[in-house]
C-alpha positions as CSV (number, residue, x, y, z in Angstrom):
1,X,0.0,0.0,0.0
2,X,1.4,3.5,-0.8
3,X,1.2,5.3,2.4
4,X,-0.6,8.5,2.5
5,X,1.4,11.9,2.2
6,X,1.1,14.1,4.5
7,X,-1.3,16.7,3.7
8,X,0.5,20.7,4.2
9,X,-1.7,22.5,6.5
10,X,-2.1,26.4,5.0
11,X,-3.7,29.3,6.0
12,X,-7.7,29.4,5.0
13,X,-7.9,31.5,2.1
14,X,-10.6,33.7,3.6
15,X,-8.2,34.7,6.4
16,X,-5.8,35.3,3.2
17,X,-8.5,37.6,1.7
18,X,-9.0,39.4,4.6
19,X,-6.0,40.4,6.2
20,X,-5.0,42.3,2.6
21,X,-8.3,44.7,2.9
22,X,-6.9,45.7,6.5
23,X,-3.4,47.5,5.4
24,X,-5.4,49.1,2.5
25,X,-8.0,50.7,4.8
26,X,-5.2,52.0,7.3
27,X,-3.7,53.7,4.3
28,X,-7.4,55.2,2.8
29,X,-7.8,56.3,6.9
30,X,-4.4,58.4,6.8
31,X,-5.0,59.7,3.7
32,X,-8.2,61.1,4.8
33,X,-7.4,62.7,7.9
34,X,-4.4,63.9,6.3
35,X,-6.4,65.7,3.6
36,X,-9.3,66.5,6.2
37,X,-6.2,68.6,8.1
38,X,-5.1,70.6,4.8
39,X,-9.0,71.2,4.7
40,X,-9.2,72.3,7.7
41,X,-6.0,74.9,7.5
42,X,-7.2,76.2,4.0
43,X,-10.3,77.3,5.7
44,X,-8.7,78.8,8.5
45,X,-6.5,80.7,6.3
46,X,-9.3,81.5,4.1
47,X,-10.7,83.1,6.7
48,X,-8.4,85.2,8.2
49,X,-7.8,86.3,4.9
50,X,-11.3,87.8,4.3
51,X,-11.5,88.8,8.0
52,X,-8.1,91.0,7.1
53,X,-9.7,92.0,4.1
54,X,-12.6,93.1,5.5
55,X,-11.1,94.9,8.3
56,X,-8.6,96.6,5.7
57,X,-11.3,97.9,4.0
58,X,-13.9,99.5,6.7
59,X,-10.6,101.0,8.2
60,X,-9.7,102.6,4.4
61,X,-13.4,104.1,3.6
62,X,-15.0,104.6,7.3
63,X,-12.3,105.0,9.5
64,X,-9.5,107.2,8.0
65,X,-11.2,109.7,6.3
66,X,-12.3,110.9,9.7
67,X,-8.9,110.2,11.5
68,X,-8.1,113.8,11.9
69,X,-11.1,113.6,14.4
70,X,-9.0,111.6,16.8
71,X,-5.5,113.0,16.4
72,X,-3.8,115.4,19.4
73,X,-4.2,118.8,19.2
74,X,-1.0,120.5,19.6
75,X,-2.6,123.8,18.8
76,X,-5.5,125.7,20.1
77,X,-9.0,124.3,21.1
78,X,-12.1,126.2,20.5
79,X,-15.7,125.0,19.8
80,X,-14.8,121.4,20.5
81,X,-12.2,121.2,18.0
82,X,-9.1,121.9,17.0
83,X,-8.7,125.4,15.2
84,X,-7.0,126.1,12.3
85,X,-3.8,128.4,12.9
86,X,-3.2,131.4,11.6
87,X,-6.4,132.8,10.8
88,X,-8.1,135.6,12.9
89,X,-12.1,135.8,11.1
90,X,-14.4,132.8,12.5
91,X,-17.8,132.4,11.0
92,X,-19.9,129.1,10.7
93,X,-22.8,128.3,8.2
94,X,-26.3,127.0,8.9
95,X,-29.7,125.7,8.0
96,X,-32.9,124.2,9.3
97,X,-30.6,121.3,10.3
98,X,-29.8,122.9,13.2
99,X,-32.7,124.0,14.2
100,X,-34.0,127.2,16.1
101,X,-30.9,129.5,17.5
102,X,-30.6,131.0,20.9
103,X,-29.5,134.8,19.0
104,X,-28.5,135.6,22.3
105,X,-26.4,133.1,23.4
106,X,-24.6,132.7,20.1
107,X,-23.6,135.8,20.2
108,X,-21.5,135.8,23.0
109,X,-19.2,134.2,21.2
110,X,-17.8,137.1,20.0
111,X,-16.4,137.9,23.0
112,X,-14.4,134.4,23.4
113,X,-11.6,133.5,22.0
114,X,-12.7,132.7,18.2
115,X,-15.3,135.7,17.6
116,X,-18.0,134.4,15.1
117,X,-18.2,136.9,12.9
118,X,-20.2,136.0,9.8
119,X,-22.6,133.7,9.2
120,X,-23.7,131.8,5.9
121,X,-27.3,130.7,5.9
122,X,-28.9,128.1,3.5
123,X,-32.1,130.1,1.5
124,X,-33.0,128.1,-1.2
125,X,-32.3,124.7,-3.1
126,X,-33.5,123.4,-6.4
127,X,-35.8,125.3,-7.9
128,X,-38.9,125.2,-5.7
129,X,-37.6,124.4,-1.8
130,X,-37.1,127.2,0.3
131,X,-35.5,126.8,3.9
132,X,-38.2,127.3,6.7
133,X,-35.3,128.9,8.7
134,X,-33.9,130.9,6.5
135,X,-36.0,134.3,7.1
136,X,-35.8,134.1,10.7
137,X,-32.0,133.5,11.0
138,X,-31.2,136.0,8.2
139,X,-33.2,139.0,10.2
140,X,-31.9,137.6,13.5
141,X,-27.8,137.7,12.3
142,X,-28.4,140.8,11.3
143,X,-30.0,141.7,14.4
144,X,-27.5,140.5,16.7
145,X,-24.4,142.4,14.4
146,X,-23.1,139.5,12.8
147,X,-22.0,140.1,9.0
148,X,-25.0,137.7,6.8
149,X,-24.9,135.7,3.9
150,X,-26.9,133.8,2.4
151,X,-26.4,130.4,0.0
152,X,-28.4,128.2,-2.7
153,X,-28.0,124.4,-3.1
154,X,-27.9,123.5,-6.3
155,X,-29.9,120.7,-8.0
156,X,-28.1,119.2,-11.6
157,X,-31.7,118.1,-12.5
158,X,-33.7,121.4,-12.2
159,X,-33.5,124.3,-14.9
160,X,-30.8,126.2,-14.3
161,X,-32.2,129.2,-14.9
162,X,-35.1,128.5,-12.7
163,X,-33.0,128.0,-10.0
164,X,-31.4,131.6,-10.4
165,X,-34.9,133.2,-10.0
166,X,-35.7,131.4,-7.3
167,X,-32.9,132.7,-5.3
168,X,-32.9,136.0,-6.4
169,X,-36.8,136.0,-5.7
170,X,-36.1,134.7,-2.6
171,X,-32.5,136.2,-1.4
172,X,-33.0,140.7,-0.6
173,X,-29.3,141.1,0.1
174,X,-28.3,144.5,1.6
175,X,-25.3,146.6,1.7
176,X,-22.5,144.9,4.4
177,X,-23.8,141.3,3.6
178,X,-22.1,139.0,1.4
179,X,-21.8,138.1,-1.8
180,X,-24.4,135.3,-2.4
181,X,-23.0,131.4,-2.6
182,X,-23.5,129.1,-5.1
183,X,-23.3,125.1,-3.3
184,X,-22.6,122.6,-5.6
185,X,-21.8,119.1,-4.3
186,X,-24.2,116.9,-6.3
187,X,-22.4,115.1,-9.3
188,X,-23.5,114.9,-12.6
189,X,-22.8,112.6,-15.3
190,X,-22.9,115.3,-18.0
191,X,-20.2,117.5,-16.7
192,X,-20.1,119.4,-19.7
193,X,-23.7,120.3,-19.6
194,X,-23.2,121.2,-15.7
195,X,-20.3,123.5,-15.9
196,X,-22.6,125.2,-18.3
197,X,-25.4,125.4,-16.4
198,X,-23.2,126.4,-13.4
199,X,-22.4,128.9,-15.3
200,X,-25.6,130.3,-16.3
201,X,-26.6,130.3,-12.6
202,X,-23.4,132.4,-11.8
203,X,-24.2,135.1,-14.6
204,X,-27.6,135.6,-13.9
205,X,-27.1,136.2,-10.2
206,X,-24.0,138.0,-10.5
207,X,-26.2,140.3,-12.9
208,X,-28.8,140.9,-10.2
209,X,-26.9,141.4,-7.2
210,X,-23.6,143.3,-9.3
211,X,-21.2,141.4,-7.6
212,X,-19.4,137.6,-8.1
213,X,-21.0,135.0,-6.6
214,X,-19.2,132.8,-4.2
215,X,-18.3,129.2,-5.1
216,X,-19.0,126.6,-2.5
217,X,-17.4,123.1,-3.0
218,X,-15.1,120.5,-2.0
219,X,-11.8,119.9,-2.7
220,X,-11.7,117.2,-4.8
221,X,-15.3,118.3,-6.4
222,X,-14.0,121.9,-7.2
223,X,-10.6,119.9,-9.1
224,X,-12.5,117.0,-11.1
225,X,-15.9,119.0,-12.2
226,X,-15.0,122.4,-11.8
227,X,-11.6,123.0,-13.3
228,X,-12.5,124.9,-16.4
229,X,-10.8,128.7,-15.9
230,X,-14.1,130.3,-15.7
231,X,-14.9,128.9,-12.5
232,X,-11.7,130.1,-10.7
233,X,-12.2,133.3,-11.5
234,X,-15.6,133.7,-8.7
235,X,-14.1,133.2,-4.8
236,X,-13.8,130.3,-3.8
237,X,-14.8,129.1,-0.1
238,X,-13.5,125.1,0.2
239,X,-14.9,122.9,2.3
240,X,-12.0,120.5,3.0
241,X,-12.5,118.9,6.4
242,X,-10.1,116.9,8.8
243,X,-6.8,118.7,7.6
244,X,-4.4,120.8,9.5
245,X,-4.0,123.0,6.0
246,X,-5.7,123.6,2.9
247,X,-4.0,121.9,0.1
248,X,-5.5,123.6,-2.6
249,X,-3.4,125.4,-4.9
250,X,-5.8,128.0,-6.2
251,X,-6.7,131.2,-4.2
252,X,-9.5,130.7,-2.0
253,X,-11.7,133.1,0.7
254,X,-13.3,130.5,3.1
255,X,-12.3,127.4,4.3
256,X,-14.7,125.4,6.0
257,X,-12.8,123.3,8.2
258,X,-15.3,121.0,10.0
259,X,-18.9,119.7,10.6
260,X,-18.5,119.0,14.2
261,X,-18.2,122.4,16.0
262,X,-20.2,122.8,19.0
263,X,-21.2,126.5,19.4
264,X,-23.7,128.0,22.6
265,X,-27.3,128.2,21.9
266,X,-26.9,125.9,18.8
267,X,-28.2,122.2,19.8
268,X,-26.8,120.4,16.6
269,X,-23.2,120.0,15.6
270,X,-22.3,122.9,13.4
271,X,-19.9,124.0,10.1
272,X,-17.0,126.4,11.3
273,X,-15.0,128.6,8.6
274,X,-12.5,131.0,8.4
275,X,-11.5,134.1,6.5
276,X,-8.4,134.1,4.3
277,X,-7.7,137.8,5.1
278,X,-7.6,140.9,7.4
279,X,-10.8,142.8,8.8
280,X,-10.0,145.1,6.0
281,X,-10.3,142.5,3.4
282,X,-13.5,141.3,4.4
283,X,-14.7,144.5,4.9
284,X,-14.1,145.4,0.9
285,X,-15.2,141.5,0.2
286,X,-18.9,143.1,1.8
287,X,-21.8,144.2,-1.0
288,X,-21.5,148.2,-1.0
């Protein structure tokens, strides 16, 4: 008989099958948490980049333009703000913004250190609004001996001629009061056709009253939409806020410096200006 030959014990094949699987899922496992990591850093960096962004940006538009708020004053302090140095003639400029004015009280101020002399007062915009202060504040400035003037706020959309007549229908200047202001802060897309209408506004009142109106604008308004030669030729009064000089090349007569003055027997925040010149220049500056 042929003996039988021993039979080779081996390793089931199902526990061949399965212990293969096992080092293939350990591998899948670390690749996953190892992408599931970079995940989780991209989206971290992601966002503290648009947190950065983001803070970059409402610093840029809302927080530096209005800087100058917050800086030291090194000079001197009047009206809640720092003053401009150098200039002796204070005025401000108002409206029904700021409500009805304690006469009395404001004028004490020009016993202080920064006399208000002058004061602009807003008459008419557009063509058809009138300011429901305007009246009352013009009699009472002249009342109370401060020097008066008187300023239109100019609409791009309204006739410009209309606009002229309503002013001058609405504005009785008087010897000692100053010239009349032109505002113009609202952009047009047609700045041809607005420097031209500007100008027709200027001619017609500067034919009524027999003296050059006063241009009111910005800075960066007056340069971009009013740089045509015509336009420098009318003073200028700048409103260019937050700045411890005027950088505008040109000659100018008023600066308004701020929007944030605080004066007695006014409840709202108010403009402040200043006179590029000598009592004697403003004086001749007056309507005869």
């Amino acid at each position: 008989m042929v003996p039988n030959k021993p039979v080779k014990k081996t390793q089931p094949r199902k526990q061949q099958v399965k212990s293969a699987p096992k080092r293939t899922v350990s591998k899948q496992k670390g690749k996953k948490k190892t992408q599931k990591e970079m995940s989780a850093w991209c989206r971290y960096l992601l966002g503290v980049l648009i947190v950065a962004v983001f803070v970059s940006g409402f610093y840029w538009f809302f927080i530096r333009p209005y800087a100058y708020r917050w800086k030291p004053c090194y000079g001197l302090k009047g009206y809640g703000v720092c003053m401009p140095h150098g200039y002796q003639i204070h005025g401000i400029d108002i409206s029904h913004y700021q409500g009805d004015v304690n006469w009395k009280m404001l004028e004490q101020t020009r016993q202080g250190q920064f006399p208000v002399q002058f004061i602009f007062m807003k008459a008419t915009e557009g063509g058809d609004f009138a300011d429901d202060k305007f009246v009352a504040n013009f009699d009472s400035a002249k009342a109370h001996g401060f020097i008066r003037g008187a300023y239109h706020f100019y609409n791009p959309k309204t006739d410009a001629n209309k606009q002229a007549d309503f002013f001058i229908n609405s504005v009785k200047l008087e010897p000692g009061d100053l010239p009349p202001v032109l505002d113009i802060e609202k952009k047009s897309r047609d700045v041809k056709k607005l420097q031209d209408d500007l100008k027709i506004w200027l001619r017609k009142v500067e034919s009524h009253y027999g003296v050059k109106p006063i241009i009111y604008a910005s800075y960066k308004f007056k340069t971009k939409y009013l740089n045509d030669s015509v336009f420098d030729s009318y003073p200028y009064w700048i409103a260019h806020y937050y700045v411890d000089s005027v950088r505008y090349q040109g000659e100018w007569k008023f600066w308004q410096h701020t929007d944030v003055g605080t004066l007695p027997g006014i409840d709202e925040k108010v403009d402040l200006n200043i006179f590029n010149g000598s009592n004697q220049e403003l004086g001749t500056f007056l309507l005869e």
